[in-house]
C-alpha atoms as a printed R data frame, in Angstrom:
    type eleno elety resid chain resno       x       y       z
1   ATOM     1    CA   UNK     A     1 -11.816 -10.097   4.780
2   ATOM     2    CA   UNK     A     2  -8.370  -8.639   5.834
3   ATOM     3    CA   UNK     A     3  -7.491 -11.405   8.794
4   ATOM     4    CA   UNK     A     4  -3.858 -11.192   9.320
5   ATOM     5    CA   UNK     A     5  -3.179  -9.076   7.014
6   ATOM     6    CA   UNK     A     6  -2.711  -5.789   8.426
7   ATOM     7    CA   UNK     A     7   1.011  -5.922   9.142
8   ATOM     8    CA   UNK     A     8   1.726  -6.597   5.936
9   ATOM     9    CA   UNK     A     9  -0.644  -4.121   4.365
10  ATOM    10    CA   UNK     A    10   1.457  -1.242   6.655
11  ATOM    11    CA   UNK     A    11   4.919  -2.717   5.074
12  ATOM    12    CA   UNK     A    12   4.380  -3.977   1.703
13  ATOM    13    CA   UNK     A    13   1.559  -1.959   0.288
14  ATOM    14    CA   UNK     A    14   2.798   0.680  -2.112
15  ATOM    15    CA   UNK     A    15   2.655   3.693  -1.154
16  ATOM    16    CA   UNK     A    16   0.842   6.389  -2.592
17  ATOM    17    CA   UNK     A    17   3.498   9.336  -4.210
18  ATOM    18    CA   UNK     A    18   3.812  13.061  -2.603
19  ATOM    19    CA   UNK     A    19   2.592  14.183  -5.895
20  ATOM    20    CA   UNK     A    20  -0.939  12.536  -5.430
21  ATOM    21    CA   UNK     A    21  -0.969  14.817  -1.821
22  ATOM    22    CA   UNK     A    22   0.377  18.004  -3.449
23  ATOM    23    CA   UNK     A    23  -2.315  17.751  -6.151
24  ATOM    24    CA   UNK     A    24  -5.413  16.950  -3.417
25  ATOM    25    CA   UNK     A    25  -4.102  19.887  -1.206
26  ATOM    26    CA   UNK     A    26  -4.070  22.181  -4.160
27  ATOM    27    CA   UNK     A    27  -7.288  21.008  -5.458
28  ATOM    28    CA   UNK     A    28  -9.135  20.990  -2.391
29  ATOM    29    CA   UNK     A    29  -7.465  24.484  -0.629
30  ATOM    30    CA   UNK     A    30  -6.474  22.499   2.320
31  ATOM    31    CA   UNK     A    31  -5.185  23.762   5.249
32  ATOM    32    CA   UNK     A    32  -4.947  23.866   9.420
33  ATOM    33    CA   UNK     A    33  -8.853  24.820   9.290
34  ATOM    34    CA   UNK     A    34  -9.643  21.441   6.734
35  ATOM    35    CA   UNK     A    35 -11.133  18.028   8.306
36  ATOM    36    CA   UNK     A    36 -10.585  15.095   6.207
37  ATOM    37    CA   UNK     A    37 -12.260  11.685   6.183
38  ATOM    38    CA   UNK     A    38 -10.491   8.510   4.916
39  ATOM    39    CA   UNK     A    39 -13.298   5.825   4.503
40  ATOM    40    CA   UNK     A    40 -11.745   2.417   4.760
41  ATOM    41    CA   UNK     A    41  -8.269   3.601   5.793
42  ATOM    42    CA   UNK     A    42  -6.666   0.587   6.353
43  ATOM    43    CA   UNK     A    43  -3.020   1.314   7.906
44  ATOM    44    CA   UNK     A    44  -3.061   5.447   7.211
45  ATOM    45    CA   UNK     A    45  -1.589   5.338   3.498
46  ATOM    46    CA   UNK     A    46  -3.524   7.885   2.639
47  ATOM    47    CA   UNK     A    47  -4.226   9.771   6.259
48  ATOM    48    CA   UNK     A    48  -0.702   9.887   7.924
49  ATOM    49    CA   UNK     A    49   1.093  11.560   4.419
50  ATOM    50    CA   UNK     A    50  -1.378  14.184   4.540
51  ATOM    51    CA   UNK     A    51  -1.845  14.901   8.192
52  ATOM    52    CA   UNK     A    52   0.722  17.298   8.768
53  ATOM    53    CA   UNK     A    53  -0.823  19.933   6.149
54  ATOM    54    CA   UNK     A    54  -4.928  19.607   7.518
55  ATOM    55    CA   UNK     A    55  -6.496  20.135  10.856
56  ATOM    56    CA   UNK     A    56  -8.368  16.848  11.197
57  ATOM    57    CA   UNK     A    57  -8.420  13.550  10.052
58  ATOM    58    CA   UNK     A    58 -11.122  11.063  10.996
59  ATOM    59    CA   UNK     A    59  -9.521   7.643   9.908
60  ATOM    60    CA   UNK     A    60 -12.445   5.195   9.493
61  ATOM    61    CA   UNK     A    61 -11.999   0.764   8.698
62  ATOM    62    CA   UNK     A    62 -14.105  -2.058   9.747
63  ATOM    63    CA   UNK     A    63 -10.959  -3.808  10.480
64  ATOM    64    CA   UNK     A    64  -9.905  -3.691  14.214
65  ATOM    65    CA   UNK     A    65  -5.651  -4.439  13.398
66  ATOM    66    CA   UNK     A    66  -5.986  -2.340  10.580
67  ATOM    67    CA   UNK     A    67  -6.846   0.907  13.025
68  ATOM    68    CA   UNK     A    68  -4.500  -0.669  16.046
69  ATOM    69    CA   UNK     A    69  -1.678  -0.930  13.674
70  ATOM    70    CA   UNK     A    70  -2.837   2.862  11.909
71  ATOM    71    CA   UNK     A    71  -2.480   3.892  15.648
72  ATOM    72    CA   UNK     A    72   1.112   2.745  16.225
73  ATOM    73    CA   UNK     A    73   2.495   4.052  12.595
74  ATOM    74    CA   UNK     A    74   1.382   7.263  13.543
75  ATOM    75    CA   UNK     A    75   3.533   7.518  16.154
76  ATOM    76    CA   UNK     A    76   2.596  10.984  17.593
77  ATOM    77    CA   UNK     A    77   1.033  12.435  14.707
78  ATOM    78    CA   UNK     A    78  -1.999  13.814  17.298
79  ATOM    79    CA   UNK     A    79  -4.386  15.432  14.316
80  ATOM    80    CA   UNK     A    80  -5.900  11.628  13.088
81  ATOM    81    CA   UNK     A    81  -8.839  10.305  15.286
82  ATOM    82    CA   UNK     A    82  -9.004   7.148  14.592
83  ATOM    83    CA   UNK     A    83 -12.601   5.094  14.201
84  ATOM    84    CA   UNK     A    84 -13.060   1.068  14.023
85  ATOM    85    CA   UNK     A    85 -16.388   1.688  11.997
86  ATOM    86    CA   UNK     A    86 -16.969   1.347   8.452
87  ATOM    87    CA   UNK     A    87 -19.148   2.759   5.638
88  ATOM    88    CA   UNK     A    88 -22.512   1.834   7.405
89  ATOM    89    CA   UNK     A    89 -21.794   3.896  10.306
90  ATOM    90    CA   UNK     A    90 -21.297   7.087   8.337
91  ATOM    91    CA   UNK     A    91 -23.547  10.287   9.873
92  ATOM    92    CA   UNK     A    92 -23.770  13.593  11.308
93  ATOM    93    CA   UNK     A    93 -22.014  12.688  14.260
94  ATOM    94    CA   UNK     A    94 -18.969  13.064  12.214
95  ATOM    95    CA   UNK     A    95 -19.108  16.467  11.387
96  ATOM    96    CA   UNK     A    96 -18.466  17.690   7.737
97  ATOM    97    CA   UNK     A    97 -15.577  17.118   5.574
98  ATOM    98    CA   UNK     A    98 -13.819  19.249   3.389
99  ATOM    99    CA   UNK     A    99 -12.382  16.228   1.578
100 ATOM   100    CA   UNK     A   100 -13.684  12.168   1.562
101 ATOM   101    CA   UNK     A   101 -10.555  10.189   0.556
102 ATOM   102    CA   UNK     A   102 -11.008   6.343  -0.326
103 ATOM   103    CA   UNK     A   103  -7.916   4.617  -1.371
104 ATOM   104    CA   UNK     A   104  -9.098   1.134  -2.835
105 ATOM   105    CA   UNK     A   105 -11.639   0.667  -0.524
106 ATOM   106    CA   UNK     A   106 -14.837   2.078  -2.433
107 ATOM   107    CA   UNK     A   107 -15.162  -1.337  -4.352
108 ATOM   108    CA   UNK     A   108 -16.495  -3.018  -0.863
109 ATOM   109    CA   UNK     A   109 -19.367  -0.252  -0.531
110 ATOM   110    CA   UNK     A   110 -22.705  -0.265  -1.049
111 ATOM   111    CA   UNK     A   111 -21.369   2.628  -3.412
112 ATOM   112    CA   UNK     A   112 -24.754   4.172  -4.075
113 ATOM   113    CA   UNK     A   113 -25.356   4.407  -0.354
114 ATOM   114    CA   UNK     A   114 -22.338   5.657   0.443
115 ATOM   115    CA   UNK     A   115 -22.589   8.718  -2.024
116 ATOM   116    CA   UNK     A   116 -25.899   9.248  -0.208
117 ATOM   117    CA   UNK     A   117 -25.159   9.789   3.171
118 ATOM   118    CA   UNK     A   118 -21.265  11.463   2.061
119 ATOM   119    CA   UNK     A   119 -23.621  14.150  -0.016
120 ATOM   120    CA   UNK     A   120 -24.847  15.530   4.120
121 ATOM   121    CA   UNK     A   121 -21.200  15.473   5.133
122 ATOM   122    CA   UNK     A   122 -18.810  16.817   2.360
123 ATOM   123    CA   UNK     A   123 -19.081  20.997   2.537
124 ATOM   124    CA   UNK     A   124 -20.483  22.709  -0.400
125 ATOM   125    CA   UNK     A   125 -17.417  22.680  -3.130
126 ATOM   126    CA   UNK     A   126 -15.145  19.987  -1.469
127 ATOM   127    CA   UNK     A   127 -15.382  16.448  -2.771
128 ATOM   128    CA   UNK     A   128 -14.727  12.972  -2.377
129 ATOM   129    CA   UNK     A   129 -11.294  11.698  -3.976
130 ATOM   130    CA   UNK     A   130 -10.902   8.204  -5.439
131 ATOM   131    CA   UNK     A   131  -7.166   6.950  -5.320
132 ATOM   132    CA   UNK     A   132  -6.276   3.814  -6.532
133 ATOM   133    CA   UNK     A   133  -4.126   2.021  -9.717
134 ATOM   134    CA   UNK     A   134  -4.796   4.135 -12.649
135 ATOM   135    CA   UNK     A   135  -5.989   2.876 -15.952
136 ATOM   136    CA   UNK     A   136  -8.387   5.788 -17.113
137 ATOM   137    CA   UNK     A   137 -11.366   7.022 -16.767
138 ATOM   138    CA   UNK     A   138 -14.713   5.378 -17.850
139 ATOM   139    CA   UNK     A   139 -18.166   7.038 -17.773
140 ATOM   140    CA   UNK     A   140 -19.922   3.495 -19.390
141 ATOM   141    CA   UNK     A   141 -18.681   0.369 -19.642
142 ATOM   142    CA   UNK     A   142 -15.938  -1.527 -17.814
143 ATOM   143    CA   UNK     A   143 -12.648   0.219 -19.812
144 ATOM   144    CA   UNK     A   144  -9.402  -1.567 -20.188
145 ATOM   145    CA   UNK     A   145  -7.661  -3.894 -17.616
146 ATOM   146    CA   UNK     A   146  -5.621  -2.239 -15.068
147 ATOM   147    CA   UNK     A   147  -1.639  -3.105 -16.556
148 ATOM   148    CA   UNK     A   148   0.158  -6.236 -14.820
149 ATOM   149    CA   UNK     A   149   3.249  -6.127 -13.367
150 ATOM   150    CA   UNK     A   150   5.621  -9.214 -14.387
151 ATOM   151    CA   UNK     A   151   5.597 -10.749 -11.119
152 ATOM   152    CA   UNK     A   152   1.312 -10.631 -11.069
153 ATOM   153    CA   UNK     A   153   1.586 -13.839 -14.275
154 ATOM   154    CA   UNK     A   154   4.124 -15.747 -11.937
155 ATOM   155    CA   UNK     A   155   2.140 -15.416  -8.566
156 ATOM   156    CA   UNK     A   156  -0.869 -16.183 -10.553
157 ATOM   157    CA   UNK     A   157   0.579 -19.997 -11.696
158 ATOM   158    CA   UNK     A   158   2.507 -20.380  -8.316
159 ATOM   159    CA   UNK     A   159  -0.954 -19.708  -6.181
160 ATOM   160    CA   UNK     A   160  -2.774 -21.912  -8.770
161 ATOM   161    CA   UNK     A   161  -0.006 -24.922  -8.293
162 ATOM   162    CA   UNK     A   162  -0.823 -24.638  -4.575
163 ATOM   163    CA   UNK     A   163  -4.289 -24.637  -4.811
164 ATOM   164    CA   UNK     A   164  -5.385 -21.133  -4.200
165 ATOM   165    CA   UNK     A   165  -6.718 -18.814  -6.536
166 ATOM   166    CA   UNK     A   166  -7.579 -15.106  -5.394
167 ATOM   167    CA   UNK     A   167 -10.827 -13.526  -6.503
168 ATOM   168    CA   UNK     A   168 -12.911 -10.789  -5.847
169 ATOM   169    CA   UNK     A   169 -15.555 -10.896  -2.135
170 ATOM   170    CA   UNK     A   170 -18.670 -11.239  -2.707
171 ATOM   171    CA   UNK     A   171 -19.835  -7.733  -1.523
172 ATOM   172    CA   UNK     A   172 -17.185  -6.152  -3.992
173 ATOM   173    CA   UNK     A   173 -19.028  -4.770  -6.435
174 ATOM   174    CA   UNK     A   174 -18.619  -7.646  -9.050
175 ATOM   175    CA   UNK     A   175 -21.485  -6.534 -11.591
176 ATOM   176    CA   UNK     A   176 -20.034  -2.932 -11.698
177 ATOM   177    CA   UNK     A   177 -16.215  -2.647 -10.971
178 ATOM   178    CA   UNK     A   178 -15.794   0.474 -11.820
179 ATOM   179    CA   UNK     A   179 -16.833   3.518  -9.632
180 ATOM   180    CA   UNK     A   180 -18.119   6.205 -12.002
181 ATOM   181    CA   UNK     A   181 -21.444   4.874 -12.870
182 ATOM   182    CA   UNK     A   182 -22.208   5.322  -9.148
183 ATOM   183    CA   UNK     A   183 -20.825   8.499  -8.934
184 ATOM   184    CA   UNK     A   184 -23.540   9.464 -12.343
185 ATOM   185    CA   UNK     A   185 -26.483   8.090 -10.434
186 ATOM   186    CA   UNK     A   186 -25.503  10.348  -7.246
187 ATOM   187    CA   UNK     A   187 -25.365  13.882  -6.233
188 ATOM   188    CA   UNK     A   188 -21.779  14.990  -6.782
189 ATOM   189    CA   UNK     A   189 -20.395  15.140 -10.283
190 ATOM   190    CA   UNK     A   190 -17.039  13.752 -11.707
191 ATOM   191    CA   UNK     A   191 -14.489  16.618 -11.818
192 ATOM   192    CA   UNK     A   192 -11.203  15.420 -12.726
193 ATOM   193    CA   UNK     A   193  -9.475  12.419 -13.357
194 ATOM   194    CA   UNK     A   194  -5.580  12.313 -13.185
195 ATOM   195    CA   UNK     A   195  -2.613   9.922 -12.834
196 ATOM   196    CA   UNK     A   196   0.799   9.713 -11.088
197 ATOM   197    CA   UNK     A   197   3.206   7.893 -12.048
198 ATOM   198    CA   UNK     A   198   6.254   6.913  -9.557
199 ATOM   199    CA   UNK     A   199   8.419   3.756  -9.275
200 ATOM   200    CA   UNK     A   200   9.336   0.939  -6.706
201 ATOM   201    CA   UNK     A   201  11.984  -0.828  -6.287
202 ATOM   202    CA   UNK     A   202  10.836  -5.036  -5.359
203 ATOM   203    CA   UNK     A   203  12.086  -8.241  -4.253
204 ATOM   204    CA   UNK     A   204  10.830 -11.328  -4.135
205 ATOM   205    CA   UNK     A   205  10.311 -11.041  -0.261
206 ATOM   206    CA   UNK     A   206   8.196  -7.918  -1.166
207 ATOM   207    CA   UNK     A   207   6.306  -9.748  -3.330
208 ATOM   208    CA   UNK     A   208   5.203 -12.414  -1.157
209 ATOM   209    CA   UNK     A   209   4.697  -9.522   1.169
210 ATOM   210    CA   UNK     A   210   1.794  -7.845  -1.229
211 ATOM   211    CA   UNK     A   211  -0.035 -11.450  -1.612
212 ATOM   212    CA   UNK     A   212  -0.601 -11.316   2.511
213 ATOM   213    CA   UNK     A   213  -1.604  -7.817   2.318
214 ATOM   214    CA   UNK     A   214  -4.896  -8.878   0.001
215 ATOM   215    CA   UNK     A   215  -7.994  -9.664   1.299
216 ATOM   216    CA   UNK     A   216  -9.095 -13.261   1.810
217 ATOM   217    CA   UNK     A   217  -6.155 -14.569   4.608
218 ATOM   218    CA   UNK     A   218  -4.135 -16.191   1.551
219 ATOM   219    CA   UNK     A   219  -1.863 -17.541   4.662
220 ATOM   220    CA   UNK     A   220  -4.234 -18.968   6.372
221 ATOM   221    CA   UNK     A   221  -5.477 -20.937   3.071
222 ATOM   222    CA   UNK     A   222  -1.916 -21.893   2.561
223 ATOM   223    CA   UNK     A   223  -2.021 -23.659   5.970
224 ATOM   224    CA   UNK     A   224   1.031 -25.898   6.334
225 ATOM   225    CA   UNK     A   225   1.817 -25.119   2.827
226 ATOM   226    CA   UNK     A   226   3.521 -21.458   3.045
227 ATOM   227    CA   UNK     A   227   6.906 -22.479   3.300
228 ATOM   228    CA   UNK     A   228   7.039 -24.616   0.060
229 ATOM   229    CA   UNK     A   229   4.618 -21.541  -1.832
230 ATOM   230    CA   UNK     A   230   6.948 -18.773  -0.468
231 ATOM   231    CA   UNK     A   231  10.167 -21.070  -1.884
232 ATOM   232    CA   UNK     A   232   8.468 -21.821  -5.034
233 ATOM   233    CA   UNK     A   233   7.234 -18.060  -5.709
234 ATOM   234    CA   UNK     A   234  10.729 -16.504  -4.945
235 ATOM   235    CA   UNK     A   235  12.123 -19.057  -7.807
236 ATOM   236    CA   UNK     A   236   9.635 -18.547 -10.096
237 ATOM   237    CA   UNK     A   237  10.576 -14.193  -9.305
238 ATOM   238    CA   UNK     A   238  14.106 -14.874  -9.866
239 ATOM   239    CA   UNK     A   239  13.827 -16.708 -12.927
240 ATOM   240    CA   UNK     A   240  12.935 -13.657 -14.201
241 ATOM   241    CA   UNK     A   241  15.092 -11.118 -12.006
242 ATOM   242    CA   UNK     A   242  18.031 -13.201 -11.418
243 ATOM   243    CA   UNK     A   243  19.545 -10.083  -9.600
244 ATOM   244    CA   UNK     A   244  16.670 -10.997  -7.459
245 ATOM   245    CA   UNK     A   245  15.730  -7.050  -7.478
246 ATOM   246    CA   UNK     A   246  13.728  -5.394 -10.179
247 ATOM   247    CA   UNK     A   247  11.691  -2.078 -10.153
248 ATOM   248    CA   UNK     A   248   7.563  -2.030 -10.638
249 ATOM   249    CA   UNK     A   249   5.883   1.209 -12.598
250 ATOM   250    CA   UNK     A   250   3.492   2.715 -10.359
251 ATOM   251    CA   UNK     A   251   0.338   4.424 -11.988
252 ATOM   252    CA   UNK     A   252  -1.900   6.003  -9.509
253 ATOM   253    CA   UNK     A   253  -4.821   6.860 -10.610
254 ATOM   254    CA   UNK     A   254  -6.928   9.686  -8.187
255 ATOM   255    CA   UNK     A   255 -10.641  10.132  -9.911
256 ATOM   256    CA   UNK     A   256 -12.283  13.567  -8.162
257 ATOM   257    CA   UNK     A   257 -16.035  13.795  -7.442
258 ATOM   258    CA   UNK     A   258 -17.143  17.367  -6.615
259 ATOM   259    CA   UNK     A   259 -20.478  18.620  -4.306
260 ATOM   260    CA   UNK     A   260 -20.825  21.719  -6.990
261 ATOM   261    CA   UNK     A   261 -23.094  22.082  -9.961
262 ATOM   262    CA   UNK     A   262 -20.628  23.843 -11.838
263 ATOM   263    CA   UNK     A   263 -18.072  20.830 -12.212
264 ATOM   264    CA   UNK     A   264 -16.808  20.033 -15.606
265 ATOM   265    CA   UNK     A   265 -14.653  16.811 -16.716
266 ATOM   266    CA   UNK     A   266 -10.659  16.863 -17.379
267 ATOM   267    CA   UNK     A   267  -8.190  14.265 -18.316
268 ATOM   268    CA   UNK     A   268  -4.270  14.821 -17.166
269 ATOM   269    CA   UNK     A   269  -2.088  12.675 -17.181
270 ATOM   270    CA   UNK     A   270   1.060  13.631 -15.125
């Protein structure tokens, strides 16, 4: 799903701000004696920020580059073991968790599986924290659309002009996008639901930088055609930056599912 793409995934992918790891360390009590698991890490967005403050993290992605390049950008950080396996090889062999992070990646799961075996591994009051673009919480139904950025509209009529259109995998999850009727049906219980807001400052180049990052090898379905998309994307971006610079609103959302029967629901925004 991610051929190619893990280079630009470690550059171009936002990245998530220190305010999303202050609240998870607060929330969660972690310290030297806390292990971690990030399920579907890709590069270590989530794992490298918060591996100086834990004693273990076990980094876990299907994706063989995505762990090899995870591996260089840690760049003696010692404390993340990291795992080419994904969600089917979770089990006891792991050890327990004080904290299950999944950053964008829980869409791809066989999510009612995955709560399953995560309910033998996360420790009696830690949890399982879902980061990814905020836009609310929803207990039934879909909710709103997640906000687009500008330079989402343009990308969208450049890719179509090429012939490319990018859509959701199969296995993602289309008849139930979002995560928290999953998390009803399972054993831990929604706990909090917060969101971050930071900023990020873009250029076209970056742009064209987050399409490759995606899922589905856009590159290789541009084939001979890159050089005219990348020329036609960057005009279509600077016809509306002409400073050919322009900052994006970041909204990270971080939804918190608790192993506790005494968890209650609360809404912050931050």
């Amino acid at each position: 799903m991610f051929a190619g793409a893990a280079r630009y995934y470690a550059r171009y992918r936002p990245k998530y701000p220190q305010s999303v790891f202050d609240f998870l360390v607060q929330r969660f009590k972690l310290d030297r004696t806390s292990r971690v698991l990030d399920l579907g890490c890709g590069t270590g967005n989530a794992s490298l920020p918060l591996a100086p403050v834990v004693g273990e993290i076990v980094a876990m992605d299907p994706d063989p580059d995505m762990i090899e390049t995870g591996r260089e950008l840690a760049n003696g950080i010692d404390n993340v073991r990291w795992l080419n396996k994904g969600s089917r090889d979770l089990g006891p062999d792991l050890g327990t968790f004080r904290l299950v992070l999944m950053g964008q990646s829980f869409h791809w799961m066989d999510r009612d599986q995955v709560l399953r075996d995560l309910d033998s591994l996360v420790e009696d009051d830690g949890g399982i924290a879902l980061l990814g673009p905020g836009h609310g919480v929803v207990l039934v139904g879909e909710g709103p659309p997640a906000p687009q950025e500008s330079w989402e509209a343009a990308a969208r009529t450049v890719l179509k002009a090429h012939g490319v259109e990018r859509g959701r995998h199969p296995s993602s999850n289309p008849t139930e996008p979002r995560h928290e009727p999953a998390i009803l049906r399972s054993n831990f219980q929604i706990g909090e639901y917060h969101e971050f807001e930071s900023e990020l400052a873009l250029t076209p180049d970056d742009v064209i930088g987050r399409l490759y990052s995606f899922s589905g090898d856009l590159r290789g379905r541009l084939g001979d055609g890159i050089d005219a998309f990348e020329r036609d994307l960057r005009s279509a971006i600077m016809a509306l930056h002409p400073i050919g610079r322009f900052t994006e609103r970041l909204c990270t959302g971080v939804l918190v599912a608790i192993k506790s029967p005494y968890s209650h629901l609360r809404l912050i925004r931050n």
